[in-house]
MISEKOL-169283 format. One line per 5 residues: number of its first residue (from 1); their letters; for each residue x negated, y negated, z negated of N, C-alpha, C. Coordinates in nm, 3 decimals. Layout:
# MISEKOL-169283
NUM) a) X:Y:Z:X:Y:Z:X:Y:Z ~ ...
# end
This chain:
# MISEKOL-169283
1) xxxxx) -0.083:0.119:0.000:0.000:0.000:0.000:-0.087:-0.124:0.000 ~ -0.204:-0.137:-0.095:-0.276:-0.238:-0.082:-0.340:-0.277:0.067 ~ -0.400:-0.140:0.133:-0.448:-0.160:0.218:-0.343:-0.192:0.348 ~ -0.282:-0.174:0.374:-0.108:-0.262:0.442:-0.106:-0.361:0.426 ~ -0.072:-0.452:0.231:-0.108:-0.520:0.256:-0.256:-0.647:0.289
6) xxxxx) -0.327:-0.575:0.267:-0.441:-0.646:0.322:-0.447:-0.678:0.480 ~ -0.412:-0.528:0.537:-0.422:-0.549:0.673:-0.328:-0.687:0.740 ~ -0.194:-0.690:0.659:-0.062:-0.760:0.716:-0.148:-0.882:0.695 ~ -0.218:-0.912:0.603:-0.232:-1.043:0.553:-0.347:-1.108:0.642 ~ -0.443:-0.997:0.672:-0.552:-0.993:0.762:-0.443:-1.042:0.938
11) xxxxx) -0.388:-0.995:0.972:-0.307:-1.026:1.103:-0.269:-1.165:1.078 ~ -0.185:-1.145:0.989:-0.119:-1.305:0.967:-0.212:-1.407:0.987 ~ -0.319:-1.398:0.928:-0.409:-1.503:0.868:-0.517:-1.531:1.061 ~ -0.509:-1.395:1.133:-0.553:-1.399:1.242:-0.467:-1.467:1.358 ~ -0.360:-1.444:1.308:-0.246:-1.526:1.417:-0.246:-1.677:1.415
16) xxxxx) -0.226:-1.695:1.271:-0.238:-1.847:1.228:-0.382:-1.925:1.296 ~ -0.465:-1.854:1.279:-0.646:-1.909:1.318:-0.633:-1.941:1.451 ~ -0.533:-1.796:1.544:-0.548:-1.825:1.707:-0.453:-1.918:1.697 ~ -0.318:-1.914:1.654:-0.244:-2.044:1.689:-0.344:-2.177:1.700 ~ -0.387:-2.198:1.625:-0.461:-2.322:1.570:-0.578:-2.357:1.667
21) xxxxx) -0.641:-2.231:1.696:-0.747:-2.250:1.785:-0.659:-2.269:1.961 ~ -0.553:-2.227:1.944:-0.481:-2.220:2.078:-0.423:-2.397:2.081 ~ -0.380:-2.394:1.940:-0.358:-2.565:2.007:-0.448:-2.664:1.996 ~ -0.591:-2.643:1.969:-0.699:-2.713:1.956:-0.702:-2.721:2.082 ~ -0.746:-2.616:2.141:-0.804:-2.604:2.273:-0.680:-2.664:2.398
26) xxxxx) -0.523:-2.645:2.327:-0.448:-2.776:2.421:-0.472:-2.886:2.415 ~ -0.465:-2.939:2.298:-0.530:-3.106:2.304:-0.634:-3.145:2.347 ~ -0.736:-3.007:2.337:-0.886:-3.066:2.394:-0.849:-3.107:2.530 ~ -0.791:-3.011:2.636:-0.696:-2.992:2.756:-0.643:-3.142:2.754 ~ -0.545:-3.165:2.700:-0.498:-3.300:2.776:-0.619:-3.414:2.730
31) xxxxx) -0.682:-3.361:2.591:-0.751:-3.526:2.629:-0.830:-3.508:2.744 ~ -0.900:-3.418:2.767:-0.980:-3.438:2.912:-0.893:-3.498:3.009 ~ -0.792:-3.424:3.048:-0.713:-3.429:3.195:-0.679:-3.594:3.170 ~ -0.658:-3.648:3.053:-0.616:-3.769:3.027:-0.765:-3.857:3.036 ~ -0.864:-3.843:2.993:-0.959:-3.881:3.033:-0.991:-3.893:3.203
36) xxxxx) -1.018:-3.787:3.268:-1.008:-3.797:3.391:-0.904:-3.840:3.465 ~ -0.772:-3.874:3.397:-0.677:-3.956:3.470:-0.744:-4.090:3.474 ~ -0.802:-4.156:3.335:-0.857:-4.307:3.345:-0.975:-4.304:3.406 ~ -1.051:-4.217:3.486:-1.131:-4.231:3.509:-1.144:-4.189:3.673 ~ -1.011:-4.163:3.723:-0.997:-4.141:3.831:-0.916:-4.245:3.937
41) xxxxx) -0.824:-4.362:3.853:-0.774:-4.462:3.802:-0.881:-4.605:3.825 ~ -1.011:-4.595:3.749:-1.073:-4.717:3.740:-1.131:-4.716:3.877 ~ -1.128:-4.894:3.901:-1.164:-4.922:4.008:-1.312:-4.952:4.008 ~ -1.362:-4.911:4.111:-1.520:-4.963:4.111:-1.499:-5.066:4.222 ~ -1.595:-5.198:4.082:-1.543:-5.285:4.191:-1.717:-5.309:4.275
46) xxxxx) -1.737:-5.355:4.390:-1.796:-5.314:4.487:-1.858:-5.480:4.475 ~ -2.019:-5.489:4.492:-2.085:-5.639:4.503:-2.048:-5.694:4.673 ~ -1.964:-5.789:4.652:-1.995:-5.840:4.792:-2.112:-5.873:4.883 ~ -2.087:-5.890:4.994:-2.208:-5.901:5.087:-2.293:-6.107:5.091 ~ -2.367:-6.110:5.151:-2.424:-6.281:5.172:-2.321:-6.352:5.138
51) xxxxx) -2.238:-6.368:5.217:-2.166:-6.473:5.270:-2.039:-6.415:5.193 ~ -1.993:-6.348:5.087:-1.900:-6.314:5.029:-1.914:-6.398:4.875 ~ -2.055:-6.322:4.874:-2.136:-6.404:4.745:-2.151:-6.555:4.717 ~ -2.214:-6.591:4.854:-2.188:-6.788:4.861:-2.058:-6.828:4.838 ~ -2.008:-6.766:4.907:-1.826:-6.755:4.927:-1.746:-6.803:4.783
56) xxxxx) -1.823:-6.727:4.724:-1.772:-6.709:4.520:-1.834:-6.813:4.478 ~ -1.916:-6.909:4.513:-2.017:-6.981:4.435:-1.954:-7.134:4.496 ~ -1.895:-7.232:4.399:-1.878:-7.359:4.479:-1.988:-7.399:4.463 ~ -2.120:-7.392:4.378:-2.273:-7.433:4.453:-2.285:-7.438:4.597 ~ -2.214:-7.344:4.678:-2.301:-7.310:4.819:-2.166:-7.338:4.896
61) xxxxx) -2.058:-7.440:4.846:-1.954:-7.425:4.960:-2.035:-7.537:5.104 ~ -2.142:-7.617:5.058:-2.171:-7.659:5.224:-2.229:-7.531:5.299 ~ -2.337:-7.494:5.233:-2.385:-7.363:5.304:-2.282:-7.293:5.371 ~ -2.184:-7.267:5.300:-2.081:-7.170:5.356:-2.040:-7.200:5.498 ~ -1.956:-7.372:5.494:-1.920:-7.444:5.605:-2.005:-7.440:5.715
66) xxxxx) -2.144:-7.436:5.670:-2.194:-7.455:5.788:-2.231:-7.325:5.890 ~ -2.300:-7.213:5.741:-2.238:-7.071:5.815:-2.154:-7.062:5.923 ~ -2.004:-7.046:5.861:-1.942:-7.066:5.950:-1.919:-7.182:6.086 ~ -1.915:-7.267:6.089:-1.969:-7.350:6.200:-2.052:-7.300:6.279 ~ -2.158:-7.279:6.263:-2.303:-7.195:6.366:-2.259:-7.081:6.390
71) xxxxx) -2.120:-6.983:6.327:-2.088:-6.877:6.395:-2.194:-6.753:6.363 ~ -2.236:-6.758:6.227:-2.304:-6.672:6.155:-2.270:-6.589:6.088 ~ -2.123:-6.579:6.014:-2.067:-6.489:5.949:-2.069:-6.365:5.967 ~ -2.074:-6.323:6.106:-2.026:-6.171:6.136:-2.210:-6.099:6.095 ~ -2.309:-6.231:6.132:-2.484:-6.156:6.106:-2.467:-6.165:5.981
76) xxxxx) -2.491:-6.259:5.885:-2.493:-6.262:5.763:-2.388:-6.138:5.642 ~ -2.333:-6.114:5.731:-2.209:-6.004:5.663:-2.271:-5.863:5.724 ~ -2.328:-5.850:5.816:-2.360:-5.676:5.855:-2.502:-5.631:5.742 ~ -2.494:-5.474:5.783:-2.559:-5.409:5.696:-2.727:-5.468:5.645 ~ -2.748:-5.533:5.706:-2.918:-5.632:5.661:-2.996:-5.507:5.635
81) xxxxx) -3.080:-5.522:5.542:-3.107:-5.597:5.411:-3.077:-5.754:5.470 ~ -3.114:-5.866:5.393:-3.176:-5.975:5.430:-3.210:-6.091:5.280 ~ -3.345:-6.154:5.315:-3.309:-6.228:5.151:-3.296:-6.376:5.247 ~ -3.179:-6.434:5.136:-3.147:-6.550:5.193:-3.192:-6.723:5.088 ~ -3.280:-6.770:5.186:-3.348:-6.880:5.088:-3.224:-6.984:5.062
86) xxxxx) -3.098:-6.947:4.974:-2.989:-7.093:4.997:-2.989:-7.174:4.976 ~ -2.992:-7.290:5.021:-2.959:-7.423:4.941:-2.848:-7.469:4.877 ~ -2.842:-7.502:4.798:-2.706:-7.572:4.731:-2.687:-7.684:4.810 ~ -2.510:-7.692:4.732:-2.483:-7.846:4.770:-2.573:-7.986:4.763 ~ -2.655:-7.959:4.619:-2.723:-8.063:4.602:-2.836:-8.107:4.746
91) xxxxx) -2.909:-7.987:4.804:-3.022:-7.964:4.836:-2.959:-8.018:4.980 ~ -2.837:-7.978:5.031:-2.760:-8.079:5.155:-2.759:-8.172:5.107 ~ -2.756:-8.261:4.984:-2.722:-8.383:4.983:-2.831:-8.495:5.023 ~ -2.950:-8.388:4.983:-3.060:-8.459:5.010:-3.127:-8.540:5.119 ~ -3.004:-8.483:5.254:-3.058:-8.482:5.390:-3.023:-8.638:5.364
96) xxxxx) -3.065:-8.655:5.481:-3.063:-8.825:5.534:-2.906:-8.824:5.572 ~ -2.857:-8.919:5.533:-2.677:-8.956:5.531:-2.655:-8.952:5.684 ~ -2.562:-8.851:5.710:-2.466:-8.837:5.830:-2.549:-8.697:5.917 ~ -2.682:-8.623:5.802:-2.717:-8.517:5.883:-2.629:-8.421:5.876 ~ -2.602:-8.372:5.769:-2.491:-8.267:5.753:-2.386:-8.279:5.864
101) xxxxx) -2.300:-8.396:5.874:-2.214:-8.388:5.972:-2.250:-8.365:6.087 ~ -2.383:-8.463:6.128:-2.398:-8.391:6.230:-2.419:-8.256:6.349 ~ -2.484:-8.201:6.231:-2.518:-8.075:6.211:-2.381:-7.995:6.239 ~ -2.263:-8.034:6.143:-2.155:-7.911:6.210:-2.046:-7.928:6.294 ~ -2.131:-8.048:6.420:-2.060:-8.075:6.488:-2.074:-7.941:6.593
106) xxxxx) -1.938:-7.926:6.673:-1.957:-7.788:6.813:-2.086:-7.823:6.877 ~ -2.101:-7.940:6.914:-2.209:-7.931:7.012:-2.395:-7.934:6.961 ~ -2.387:-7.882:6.788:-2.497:-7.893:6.760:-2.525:-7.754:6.681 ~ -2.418:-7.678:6.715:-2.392:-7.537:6.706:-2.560:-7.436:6.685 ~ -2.636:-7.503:6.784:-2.751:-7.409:6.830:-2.877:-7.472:6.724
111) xxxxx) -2.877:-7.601:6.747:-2.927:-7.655:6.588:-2.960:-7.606:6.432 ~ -2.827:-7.584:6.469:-2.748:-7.566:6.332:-2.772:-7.413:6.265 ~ -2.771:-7.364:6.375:-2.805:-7.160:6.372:-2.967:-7.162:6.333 ~ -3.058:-7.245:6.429:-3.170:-7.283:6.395:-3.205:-7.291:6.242 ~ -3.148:-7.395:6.200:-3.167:-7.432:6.059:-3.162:-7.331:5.968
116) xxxxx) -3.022:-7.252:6.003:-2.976:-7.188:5.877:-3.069:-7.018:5.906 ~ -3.117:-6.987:6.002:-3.189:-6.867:6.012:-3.313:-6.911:5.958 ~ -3.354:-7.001:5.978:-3.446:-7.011:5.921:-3.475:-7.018:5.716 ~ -3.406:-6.993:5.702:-3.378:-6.975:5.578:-3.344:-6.814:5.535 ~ -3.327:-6.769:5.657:-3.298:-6.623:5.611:-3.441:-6.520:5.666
121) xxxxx) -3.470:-6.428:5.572:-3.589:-6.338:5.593:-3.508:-6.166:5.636 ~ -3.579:-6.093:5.722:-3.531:-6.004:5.749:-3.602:-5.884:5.603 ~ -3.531:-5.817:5.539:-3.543:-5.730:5.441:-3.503:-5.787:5.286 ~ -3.492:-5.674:5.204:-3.467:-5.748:5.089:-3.584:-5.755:5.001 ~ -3.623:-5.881:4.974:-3.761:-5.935:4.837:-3.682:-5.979:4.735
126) xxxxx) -3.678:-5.929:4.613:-3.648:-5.952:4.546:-3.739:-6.058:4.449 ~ -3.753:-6.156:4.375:-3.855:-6.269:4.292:-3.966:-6.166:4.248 ~ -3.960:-6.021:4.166:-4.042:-6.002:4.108:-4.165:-5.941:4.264 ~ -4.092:-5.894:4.361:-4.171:-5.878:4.487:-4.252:-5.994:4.551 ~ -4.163:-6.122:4.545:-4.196:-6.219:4.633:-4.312:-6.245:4.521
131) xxxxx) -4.337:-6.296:4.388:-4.436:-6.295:4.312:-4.531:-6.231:4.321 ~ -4.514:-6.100:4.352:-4.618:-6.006:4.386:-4.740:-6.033:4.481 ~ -4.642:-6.048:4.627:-4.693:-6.027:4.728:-4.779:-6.164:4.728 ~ -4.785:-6.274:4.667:-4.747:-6.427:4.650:-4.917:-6.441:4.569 ~ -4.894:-6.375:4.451:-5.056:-6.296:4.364:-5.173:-6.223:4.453
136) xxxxx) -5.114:-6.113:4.534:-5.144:-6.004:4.632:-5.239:-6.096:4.689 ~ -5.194:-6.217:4.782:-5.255:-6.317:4.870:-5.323:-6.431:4.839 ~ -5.383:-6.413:4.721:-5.491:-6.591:4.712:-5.341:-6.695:4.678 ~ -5.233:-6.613:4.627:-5.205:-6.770:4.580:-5.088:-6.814:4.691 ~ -5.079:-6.762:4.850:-5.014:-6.809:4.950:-4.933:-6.703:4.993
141) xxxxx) -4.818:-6.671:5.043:-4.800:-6.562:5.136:-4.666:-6.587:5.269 ~ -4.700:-6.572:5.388:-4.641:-6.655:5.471:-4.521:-6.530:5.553 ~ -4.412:-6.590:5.543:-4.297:-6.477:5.592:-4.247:-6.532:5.734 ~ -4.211:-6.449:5.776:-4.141:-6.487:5.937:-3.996:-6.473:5.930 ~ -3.940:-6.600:5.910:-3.810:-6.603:5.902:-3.712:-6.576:6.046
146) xxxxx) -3.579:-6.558:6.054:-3.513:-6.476:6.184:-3.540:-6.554:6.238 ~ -3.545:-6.665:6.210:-3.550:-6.736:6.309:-3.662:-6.778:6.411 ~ -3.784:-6.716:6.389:-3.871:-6.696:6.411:-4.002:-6.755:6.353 ~ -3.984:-6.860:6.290:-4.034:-6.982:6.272:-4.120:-6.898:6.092 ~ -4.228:-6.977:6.046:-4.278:-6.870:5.910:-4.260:-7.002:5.814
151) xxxxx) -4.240:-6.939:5.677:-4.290:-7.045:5.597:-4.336:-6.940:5.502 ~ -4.445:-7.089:5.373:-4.518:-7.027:5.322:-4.469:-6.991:5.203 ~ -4.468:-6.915:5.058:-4.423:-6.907:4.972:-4.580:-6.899:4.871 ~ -4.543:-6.990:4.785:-4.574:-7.042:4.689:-4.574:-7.025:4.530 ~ -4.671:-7.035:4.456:-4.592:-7.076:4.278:-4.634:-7.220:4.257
156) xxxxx) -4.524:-7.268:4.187:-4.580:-7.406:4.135:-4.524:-7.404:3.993 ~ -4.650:-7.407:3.917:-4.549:-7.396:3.733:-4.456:-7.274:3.716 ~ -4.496:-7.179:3.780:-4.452:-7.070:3.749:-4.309:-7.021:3.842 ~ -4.276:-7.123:3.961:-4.175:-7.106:4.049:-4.202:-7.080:4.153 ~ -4.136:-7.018:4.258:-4.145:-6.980:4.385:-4.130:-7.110:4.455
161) xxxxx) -4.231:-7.173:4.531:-4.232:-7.250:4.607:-4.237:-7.228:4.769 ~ -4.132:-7.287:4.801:-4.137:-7.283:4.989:-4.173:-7.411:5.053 ~ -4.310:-7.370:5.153:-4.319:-7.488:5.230:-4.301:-7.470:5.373 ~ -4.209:-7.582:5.439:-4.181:-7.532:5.553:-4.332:-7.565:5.687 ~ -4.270:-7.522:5.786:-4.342:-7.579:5.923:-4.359:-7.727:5.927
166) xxxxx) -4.297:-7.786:5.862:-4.351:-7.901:5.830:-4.407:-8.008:5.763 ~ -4.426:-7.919:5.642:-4.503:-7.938:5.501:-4.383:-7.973:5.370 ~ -4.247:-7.964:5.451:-4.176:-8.035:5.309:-4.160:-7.880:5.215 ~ -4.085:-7.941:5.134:-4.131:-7.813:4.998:-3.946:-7.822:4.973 ~ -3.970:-7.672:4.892:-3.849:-7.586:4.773:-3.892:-7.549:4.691
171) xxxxx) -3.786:-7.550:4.578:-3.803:-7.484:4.514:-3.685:-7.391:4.451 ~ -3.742:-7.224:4.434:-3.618:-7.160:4.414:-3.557:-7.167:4.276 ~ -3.475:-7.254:4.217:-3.379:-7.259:4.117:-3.320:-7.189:4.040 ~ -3.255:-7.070:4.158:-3.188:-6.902:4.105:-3.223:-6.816:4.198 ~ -3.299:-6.755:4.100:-3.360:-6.610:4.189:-3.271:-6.446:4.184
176) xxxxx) -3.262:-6.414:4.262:-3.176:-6.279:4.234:-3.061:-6.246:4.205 ~ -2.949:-6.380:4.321:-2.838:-6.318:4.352:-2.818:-6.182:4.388 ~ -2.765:-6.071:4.373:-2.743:-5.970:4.412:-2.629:-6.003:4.530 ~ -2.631:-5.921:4.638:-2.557:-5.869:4.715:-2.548:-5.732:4.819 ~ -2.414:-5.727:4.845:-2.425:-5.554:4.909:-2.561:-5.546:5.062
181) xxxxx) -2.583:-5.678:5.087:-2.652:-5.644:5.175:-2.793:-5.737:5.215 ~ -2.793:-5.739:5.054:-2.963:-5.823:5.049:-2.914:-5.878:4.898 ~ -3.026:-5.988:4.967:-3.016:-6.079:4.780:-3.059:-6.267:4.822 ~ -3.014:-6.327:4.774:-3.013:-6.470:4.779:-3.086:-6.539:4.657 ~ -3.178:-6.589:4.682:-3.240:-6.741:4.605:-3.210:-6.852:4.638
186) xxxxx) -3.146:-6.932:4.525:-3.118:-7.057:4.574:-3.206:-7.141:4.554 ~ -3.234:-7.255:4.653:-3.299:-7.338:4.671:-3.280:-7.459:4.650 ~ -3.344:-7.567:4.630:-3.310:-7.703:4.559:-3.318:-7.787:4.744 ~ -3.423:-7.755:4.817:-3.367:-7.817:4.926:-3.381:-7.763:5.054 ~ -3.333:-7.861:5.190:-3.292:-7.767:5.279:-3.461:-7.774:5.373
191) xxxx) -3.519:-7.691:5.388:-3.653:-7.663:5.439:-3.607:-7.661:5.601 ~ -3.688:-7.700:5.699:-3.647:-7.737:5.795:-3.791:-7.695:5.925 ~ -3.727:-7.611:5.999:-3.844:-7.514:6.124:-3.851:-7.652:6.206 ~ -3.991:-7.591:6.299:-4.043:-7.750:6.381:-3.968:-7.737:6.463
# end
């Protein structure tokens, strides 16, 4: 009789354990599936490209305008790399009064493409690269912008300095915009090919 009941008590006590372990192992069950619902759910949100990035920045809404004007959007938006030297608004302001406009007039279209390629480098350098390569070279290191035209890159006080084809100077302000299809430094002014 004892051993009956031991055994009964032994079952019982085994039923109760699997119940328990049976509904452990359900909840473990939905929290996952519930986990992987929020996680199947979240959006990855995706870095825009050049001209998506300026796009977001009212720093760069002349840049943008003029982008568009010269009919650059569709280059500046494809797969690159590309690093883009930008200027801010300020760095347009700098021009001599009535260049900007002129600049995005239709018929100065080819100008204007001029200018702004020249500001763009084919691949992506990121500051701690451009520093590098910048050390690498005595101090100087000279890039060939799309536009064909080179300028030199520089440190001054510890900043990336650009001097153009015609000796005027930049300086980069913000280094290491990210974007899906390069990276952007902004520039304090607008550097200008011969």
């Amino acid at each position: 009789m004892k051993l009956a009941k031991t055994f009964s008590t032994l079952v019982l006590v085994g039923l109760i354990t699997a119940s328990c372990g049976k509904k452990e192992k359900e909840e473990s069950m939905e929290m996952t599936d519930s986990t992987t619902v929020v996680v199947d759910t979240m959006a990855v949100a995706e870095t825009p490209n050049i001209v998506g990035v300026a796009s977001g920045n009212a720093d760069f809404s002349t840049l943008v305008t003029a982008v568009q004007a010269a009919g650059l959007v569709e280059t500046l938006s494809s797969e690159g790399p590309f690093t883009v030297f930008a200027p801010n608004n300020a760095a347009f302001a700098k021009l001599p009064a009535g260049t900007v406009d002129s600049l995005l007039k239709p018929e100065s279209a080819d100008k204007l493409k001029s200018v702004l390629t020249y500001h763009v480098v084919s691949g992506k350098f990121d500051a701690a690269t451009v520093i590098d390569a910048i050390n690498k070279n005595n101090g100087k290191y000279t890039v060939t912008t799309v536009q064909g035209g080179t300028i030199t890159l520089s440190l001054k006080d510890g900043k990336v300095m650009l001097t153009d084809a015609n000796g005027g100077t930049a300086i980069v302000i913000l280094a290491d915009v990210a974007a899906s299809n390069g990276v952007i430094h902004a520039i304090d002014t607008v550097v200008m090919p011969k």
